[in-house]
TORKOL-4160 file (C-alpha; in steps of 0.2 Angstrom, whole numbers, padded with zeros to 4 digits, m for minus):
170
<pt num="1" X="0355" Y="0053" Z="m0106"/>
<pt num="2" X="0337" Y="0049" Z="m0115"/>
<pt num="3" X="0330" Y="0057" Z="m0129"/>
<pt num="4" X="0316" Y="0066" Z="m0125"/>
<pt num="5" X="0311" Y="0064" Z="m0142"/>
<pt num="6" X="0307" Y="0045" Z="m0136"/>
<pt num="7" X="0297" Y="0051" Z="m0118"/>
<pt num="8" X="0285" Y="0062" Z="m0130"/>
<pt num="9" X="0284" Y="0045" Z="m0140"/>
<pt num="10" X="0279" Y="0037" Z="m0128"/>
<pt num="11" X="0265" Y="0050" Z="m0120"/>
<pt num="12" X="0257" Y="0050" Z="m0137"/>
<pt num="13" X="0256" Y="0030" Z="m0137"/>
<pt num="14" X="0249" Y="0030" Z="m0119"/>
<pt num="15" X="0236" Y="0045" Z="m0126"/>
<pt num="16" X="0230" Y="0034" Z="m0139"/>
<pt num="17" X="0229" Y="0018" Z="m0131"/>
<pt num="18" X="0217" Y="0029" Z="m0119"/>
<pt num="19" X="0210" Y="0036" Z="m0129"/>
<pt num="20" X="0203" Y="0018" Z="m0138"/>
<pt num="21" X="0199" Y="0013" Z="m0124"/>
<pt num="22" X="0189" Y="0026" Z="m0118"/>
<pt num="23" X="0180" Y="0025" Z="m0137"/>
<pt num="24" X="0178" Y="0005" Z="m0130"/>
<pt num="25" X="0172" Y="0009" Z="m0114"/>
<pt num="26" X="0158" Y="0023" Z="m0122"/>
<pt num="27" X="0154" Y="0012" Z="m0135"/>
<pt num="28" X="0150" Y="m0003" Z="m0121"/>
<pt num="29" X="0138" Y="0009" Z="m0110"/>
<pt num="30" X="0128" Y="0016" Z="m0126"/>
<pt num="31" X="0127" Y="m0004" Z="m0129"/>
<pt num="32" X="0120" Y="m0011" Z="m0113"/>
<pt num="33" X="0107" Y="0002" Z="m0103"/>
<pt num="34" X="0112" Y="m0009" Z="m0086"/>
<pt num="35" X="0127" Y="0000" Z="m0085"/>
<pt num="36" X="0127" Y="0017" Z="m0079"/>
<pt num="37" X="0132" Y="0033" Z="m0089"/>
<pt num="38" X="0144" Y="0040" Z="m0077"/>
<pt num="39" X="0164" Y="0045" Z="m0076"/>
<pt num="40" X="0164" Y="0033" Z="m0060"/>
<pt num="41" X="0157" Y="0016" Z="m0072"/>
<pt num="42" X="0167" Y="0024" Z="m0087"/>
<pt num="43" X="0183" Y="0026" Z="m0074"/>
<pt num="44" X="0181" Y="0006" Z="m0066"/>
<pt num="45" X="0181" Y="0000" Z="m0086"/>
<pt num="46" X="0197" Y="0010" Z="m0091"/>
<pt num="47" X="0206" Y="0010" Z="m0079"/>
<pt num="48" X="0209" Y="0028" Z="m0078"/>
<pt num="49" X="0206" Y="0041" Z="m0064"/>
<pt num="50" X="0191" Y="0051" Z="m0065"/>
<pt num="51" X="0201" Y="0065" Z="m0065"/>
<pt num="52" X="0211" Y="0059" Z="m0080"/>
<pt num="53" X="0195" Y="0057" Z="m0089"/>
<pt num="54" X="0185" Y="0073" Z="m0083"/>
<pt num="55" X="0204" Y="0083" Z="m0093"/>
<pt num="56" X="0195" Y="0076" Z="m0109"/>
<pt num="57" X="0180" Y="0085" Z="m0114"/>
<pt num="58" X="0174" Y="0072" Z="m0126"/>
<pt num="59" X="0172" Y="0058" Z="m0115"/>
<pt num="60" X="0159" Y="0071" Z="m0105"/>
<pt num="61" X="0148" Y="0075" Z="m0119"/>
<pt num="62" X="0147" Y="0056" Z="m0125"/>
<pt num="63" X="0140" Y="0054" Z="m0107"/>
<pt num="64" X="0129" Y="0067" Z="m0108"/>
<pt num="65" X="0122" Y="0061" Z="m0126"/>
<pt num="66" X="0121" Y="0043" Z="m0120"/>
<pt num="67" X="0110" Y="0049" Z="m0104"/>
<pt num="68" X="0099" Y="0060" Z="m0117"/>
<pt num="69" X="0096" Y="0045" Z="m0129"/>
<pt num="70" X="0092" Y="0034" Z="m0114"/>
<pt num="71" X="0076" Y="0049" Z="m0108"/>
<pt num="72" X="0072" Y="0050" Z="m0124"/>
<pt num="73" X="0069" Y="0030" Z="m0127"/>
<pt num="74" X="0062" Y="0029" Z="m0110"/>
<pt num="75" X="0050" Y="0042" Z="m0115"/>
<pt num="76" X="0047" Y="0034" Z="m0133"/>
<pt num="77" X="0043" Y="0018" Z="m0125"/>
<pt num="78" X="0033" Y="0024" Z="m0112"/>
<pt num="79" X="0022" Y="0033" Z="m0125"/>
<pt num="80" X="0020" Y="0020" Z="m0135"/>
<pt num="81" X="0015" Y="0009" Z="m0122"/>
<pt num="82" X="0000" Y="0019" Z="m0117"/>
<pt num="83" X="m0017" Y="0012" Z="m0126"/>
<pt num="84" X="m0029" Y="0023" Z="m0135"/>
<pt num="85" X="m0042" Y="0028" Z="m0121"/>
<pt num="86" X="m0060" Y="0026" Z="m0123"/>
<pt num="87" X="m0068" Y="0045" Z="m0119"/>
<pt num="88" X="m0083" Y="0034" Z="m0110"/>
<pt num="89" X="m0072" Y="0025" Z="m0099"/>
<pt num="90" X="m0062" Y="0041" Z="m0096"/>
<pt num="91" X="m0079" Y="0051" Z="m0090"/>
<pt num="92" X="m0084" Y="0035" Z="m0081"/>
<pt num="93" X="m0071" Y="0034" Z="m0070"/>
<pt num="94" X="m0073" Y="0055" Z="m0068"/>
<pt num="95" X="m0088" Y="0051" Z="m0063"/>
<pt num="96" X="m0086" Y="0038" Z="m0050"/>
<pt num="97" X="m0070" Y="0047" Z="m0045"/>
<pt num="98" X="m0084" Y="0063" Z="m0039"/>
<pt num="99" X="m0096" Y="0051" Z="m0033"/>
<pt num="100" X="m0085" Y="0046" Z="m0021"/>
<pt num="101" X="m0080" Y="0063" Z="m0018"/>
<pt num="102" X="m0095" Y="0070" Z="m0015"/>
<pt num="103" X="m0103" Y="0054" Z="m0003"/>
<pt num="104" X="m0084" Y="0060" Z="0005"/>
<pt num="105" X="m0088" Y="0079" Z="0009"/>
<pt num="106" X="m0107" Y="0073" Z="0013"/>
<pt num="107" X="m0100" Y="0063" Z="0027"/>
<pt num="108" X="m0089" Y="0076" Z="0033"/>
<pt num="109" X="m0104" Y="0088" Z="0032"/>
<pt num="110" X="m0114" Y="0078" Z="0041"/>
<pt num="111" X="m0102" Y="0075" Z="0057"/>
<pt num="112" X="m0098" Y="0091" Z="0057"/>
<pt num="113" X="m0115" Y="0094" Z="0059"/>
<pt num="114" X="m0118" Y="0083" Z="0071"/>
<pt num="115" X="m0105" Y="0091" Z="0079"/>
<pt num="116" X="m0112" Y="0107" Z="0080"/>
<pt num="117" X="m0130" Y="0102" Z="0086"/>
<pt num="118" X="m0118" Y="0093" Z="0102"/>
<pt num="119" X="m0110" Y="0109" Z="0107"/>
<pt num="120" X="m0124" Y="0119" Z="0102"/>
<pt num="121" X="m0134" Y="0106" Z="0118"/>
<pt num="122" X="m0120" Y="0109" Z="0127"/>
<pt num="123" X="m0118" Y="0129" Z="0126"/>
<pt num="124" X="m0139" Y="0128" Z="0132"/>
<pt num="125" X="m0134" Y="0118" Z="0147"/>
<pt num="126" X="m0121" Y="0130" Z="0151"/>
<pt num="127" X="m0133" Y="0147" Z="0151"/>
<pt num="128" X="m0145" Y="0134" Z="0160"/>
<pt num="129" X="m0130" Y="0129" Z="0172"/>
<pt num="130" X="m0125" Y="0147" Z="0173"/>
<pt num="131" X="m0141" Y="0154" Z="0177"/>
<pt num="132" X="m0143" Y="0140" Z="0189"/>
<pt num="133" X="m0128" Y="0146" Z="0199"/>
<pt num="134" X="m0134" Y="0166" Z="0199"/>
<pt num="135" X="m0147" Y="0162" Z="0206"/>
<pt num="136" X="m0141" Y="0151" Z="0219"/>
<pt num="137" X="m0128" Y="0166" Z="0222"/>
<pt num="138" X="m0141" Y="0180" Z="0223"/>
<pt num="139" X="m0149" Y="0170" Z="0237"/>
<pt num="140" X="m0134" Y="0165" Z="0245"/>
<pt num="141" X="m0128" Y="0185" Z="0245"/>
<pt num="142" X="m0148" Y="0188" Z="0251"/>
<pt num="143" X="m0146" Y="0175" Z="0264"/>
<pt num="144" X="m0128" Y="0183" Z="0272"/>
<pt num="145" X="m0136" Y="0200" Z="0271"/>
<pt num="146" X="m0149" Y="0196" Z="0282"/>
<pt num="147" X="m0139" Y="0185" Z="0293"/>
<pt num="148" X="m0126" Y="0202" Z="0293"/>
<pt num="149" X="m0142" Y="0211" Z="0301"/>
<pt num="150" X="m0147" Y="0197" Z="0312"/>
<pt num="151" X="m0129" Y="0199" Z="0319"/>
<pt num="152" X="m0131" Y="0218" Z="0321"/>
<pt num="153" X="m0146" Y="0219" Z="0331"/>
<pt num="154" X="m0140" Y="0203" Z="0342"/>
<pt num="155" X="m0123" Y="0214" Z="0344"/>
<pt num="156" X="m0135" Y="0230" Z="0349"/>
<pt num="157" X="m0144" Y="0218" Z="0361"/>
<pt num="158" X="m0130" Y="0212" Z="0367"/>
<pt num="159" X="m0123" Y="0229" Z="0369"/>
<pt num="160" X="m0139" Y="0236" Z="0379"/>
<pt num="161" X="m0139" Y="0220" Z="0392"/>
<pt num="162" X="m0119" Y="0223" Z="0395"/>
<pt num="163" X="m0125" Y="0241" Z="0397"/>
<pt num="164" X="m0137" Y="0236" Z="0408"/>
<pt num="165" X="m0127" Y="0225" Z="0419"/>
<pt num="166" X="m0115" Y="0235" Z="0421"/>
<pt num="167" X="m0128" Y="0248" Z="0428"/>
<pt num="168" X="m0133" Y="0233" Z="0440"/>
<pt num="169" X="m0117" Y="0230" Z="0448"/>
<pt num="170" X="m0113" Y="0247" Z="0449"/>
Protein backbone atom coordinates (compact mmCIF):
# COMPACT_ATOMS: atom_id res chain seq x y z
CA UNK A 1 0.00 0.00 0.00
CA UNK A 2 1.11 3.91 -0.52
CA UNK A 3 1.40 6.34 2.06
CA UNK A 4 -0.97 8.86 1.98
CA UNK A 5 1.35 10.91 3.63
CA UNK A 6 3.16 11.00 0.04
CA UNK A 7 -0.53 11.62 -2.09
CA UNK A 8 -1.01 14.78 0.16
CA UNK A 9 2.76 15.57 -0.83
CA UNK A 10 2.06 15.50 -4.05
CA UNK A 11 -1.40 17.78 -3.93
CA UNK A 12 0.58 20.41 -2.32
CA UNK A 13 3.37 20.34 -5.05
CA UNK A 14 0.52 20.34 -7.91
CA UNK A 15 -1.12 23.38 -5.66
CA UNK A 16 1.93 25.36 -5.77
CA UNK A 17 3.05 24.81 -9.19
CA UNK A 18 -0.58 26.37 -9.99
CA UNK A 19 -0.43 28.44 -8.16
CA UNK A 20 3.02 30.10 -9.85
CA UNK A 21 1.64 29.75 -12.60
CA UNK A 22 -1.52 31.42 -12.20
CA UNK A 23 0.89 34.35 -10.31
CA UNK A 24 2.73 34.12 -14.13
CA UNK A 25 -0.17 34.08 -16.16
CA UNK A 26 -1.72 37.33 -14.02
CA UNK A 27 1.42 38.99 -14.10
CA UNK A 28 1.54 38.49 -18.25
CA UNK A 29 -2.24 40.02 -18.62
CA UNK A 30 -1.51 43.23 -16.23
CA UNK A 31 1.64 43.31 -18.63
CA UNK A 32 0.29 43.35 -22.10
CA UNK A 33 -3.42 45.30 -22.54
CA UNK A 34 -3.75 42.89 -25.85
CA UNK A 35 -4.66 40.09 -23.90
CA UNK A 36 -7.86 39.95 -22.34
CA UNK A 37 -8.68 39.93 -18.42
CA UNK A 38 -10.75 36.94 -18.30
CA UNK A 39 -10.91 33.32 -16.59
CA UNK A 40 -11.25 31.94 -20.35
CA UNK A 41 -7.47 33.88 -21.45
CA UNK A 42 -6.20 33.25 -17.73
CA UNK A 43 -7.48 29.40 -18.28
CA UNK A 44 -5.84 28.96 -22.24
CA UNK A 45 -2.41 30.29 -20.46
CA UNK A 46 -2.44 27.67 -17.38
CA UNK A 47 -3.59 25.15 -18.57
CA UNK A 48 -6.18 24.76 -15.98
CA UNK A 49 -10.17 24.57 -16.20
CA UNK A 50 -11.94 27.58 -15.53
CA UNK A 51 -13.56 25.90 -12.93
CA UNK A 52 -10.30 25.07 -11.16
CA UNK A 53 -9.50 28.62 -11.37
CA UNK A 54 -12.99 30.16 -10.34
CA UNK A 55 -12.36 27.63 -6.58
CA UNK A 56 -9.48 30.29 -6.01
CA UNK A 57 -10.71 33.61 -5.09
CA UNK A 58 -7.51 35.40 -5.71
CA UNK A 59 -7.09 34.65 -9.24
CA UNK A 60 -10.90 36.55 -9.40
CA UNK A 61 -10.10 39.63 -7.70
CA UNK A 62 -6.45 40.11 -9.62
CA UNK A 63 -8.93 39.98 -12.75
CA UNK A 64 -11.11 42.43 -11.44
CA UNK A 65 -8.23 44.85 -10.36
CA UNK A 66 -6.36 44.40 -13.65
CA UNK A 67 -9.97 45.45 -15.58
CA UNK A 68 -10.16 48.39 -13.08
CA UNK A 69 -6.67 49.77 -13.72
CA UNK A 70 -7.20 49.21 -17.44
CA UNK A 71 -10.69 51.94 -17.11
CA UNK A 72 -8.83 53.91 -15.14
CA UNK A 73 -5.73 54.43 -17.65
CA UNK A 74 -8.19 54.57 -20.48
CA UNK A 75 -9.80 57.18 -18.74
CA UNK A 76 -6.46 58.93 -17.66
CA UNK A 77 -5.39 58.92 -21.19
CA UNK A 78 -8.44 59.98 -22.69
CA UNK A 79 -8.47 63.10 -20.52
CA UNK A 80 -5.36 63.96 -21.07
CA UNK A 81 -5.74 63.85 -24.66
CA UNK A 82 -8.40 66.51 -24.68
CA UNK A 83 -6.93 70.14 -25.52
CA UNK A 84 -7.85 73.07 -23.47
CA UNK A 85 -10.92 74.55 -25.36
CA UNK A 86 -11.06 78.05 -26.51
CA UNK A 87 -14.74 79.52 -24.93
CA UNK A 88 -14.96 81.59 -28.47
CA UNK A 89 -14.67 78.60 -30.57
CA UNK A 90 -16.96 76.66 -28.11
CA UNK A 91 -19.82 79.53 -28.52
CA UNK A 92 -18.97 79.56 -32.23
CA UNK A 93 -19.81 76.41 -33.05
CA UNK A 94 -23.16 76.79 -30.60
CA UNK A 95 -23.84 79.22 -32.58
CA UNK A 96 -23.67 77.82 -35.95
CA UNK A 97 -25.02 74.61 -34.55
CA UNK A 98 -28.54 76.89 -33.79
CA UNK A 99 -28.24 78.53 -36.92
CA UNK A 100 -28.64 75.68 -38.58
CA UNK A 101 -31.37 74.61 -36.31
CA UNK A 102 -33.35 77.28 -36.59
CA UNK A 103 -32.87 77.70 -40.93
CA UNK A 104 -34.11 73.73 -39.94
CA UNK A 105 -37.54 74.51 -38.07
CA UNK A 106 -37.94 77.67 -40.60
CA UNK A 107 -38.14 75.26 -43.32
CA UNK A 108 -40.30 72.82 -41.83
CA UNK A 109 -42.51 75.82 -40.77
CA UNK A 110 -42.64 76.97 -44.07
CA UNK A 111 -43.88 73.61 -45.80
CA UNK A 112 -46.06 72.88 -43.38
CA UNK A 113 -47.43 76.07 -44.28
CA UNK A 114 -47.56 75.59 -47.48
CA UNK A 115 -49.28 72.60 -46.62
CA UNK A 116 -51.97 74.14 -45.06
CA UNK A 117 -52.77 77.07 -47.52
CA UNK A 118 -53.19 73.40 -50.04
CA UNK A 119 -55.85 71.88 -48.07
CA UNK A 120 -57.17 74.97 -46.94
CA UNK A 121 -57.68 75.40 -51.35
CA UNK A 122 -58.87 72.33 -51.23
CA UNK A 123 -61.57 72.22 -48.21
CA UNK A 124 -63.05 75.76 -50.45
CA UNK A 125 -63.41 73.60 -53.39
CA UNK A 126 -65.02 70.95 -51.58
CA UNK A 127 -67.93 73.39 -49.91
CA UNK A 128 -67.92 74.93 -53.60
CA UNK A 129 -68.11 71.07 -55.03
CA UNK A 130 -70.66 70.32 -52.33
CA UNK A 131 -72.89 73.18 -52.84
CA UNK A 132 -72.58 72.42 -56.42
CA UNK A 133 -74.07 69.05 -56.02
CA UNK A 134 -77.16 70.45 -53.55
CA UNK A 135 -78.22 72.31 -55.88
CA UNK A 136 -78.01 70.10 -58.79
CA UNK A 137 -80.12 67.55 -56.23
CA UNK A 138 -82.60 70.19 -55.25
CA UNK A 139 -83.57 70.49 -58.90
CA UNK A 140 -83.27 66.97 -59.74
CA UNK A 141 -85.84 66.22 -56.69
CA UNK A 142 -87.92 69.58 -58.15
CA UNK A 143 -87.67 68.07 -61.46
CA UNK A 144 -89.09 64.22 -60.31
CA UNK A 145 -91.73 66.03 -58.29
CA UNK A 146 -93.08 67.64 -61.15
CA UNK A 147 -92.64 64.73 -63.52
CA UNK A 148 -94.45 62.62 -60.39
CA UNK A 149 -97.61 65.01 -61.13
CA UNK A 150 -97.24 65.10 -64.86
CA UNK A 151 -97.70 61.25 -64.46
CA UNK A 152 -100.82 61.70 -62.15
CA UNK A 153 -102.81 63.75 -64.16
CA UNK A 154 -101.75 61.60 -67.48
CA UNK A 155 -102.97 58.50 -65.12
CA UNK A 156 -106.43 60.47 -64.33
CA UNK A 157 -106.61 61.30 -68.07
CA UNK A 158 -106.01 58.11 -68.82
CA UNK A 159 -108.40 56.95 -66.40
CA UNK A 160 -111.40 59.30 -67.74
CA UNK A 161 -110.82 58.07 -71.53
CA UNK A 162 -110.79 54.25 -70.39
CA UNK A 163 -113.90 55.30 -68.55
CA UNK A 164 -115.32 56.82 -71.35
CA UNK A 165 -114.64 54.04 -73.82
CA UNK A 166 -115.81 51.67 -71.71
CA UNK A 167 -119.23 53.74 -71.67
CA UNK A 168 -118.89 53.68 -75.61
CA UNK A 169 -118.86 50.10 -76.09
CA UNK A 170 -121.24 49.43 -73.74
Amino acid sequence: MSDPRAFDQKNKEDFDQYTELLAEALLNIAADDSMKATVAELSRMTGMHRNTIRMRVWPLERLEIIKENRRIEFLRKKVSNKKPVDPLVVLTDKLEAARVEVLHWFTEAKIADDAAQTNEQKYQDMIGSRDTYKSLLADANKRLLDSQKEIDKLKQVISILEAAQAEKIA
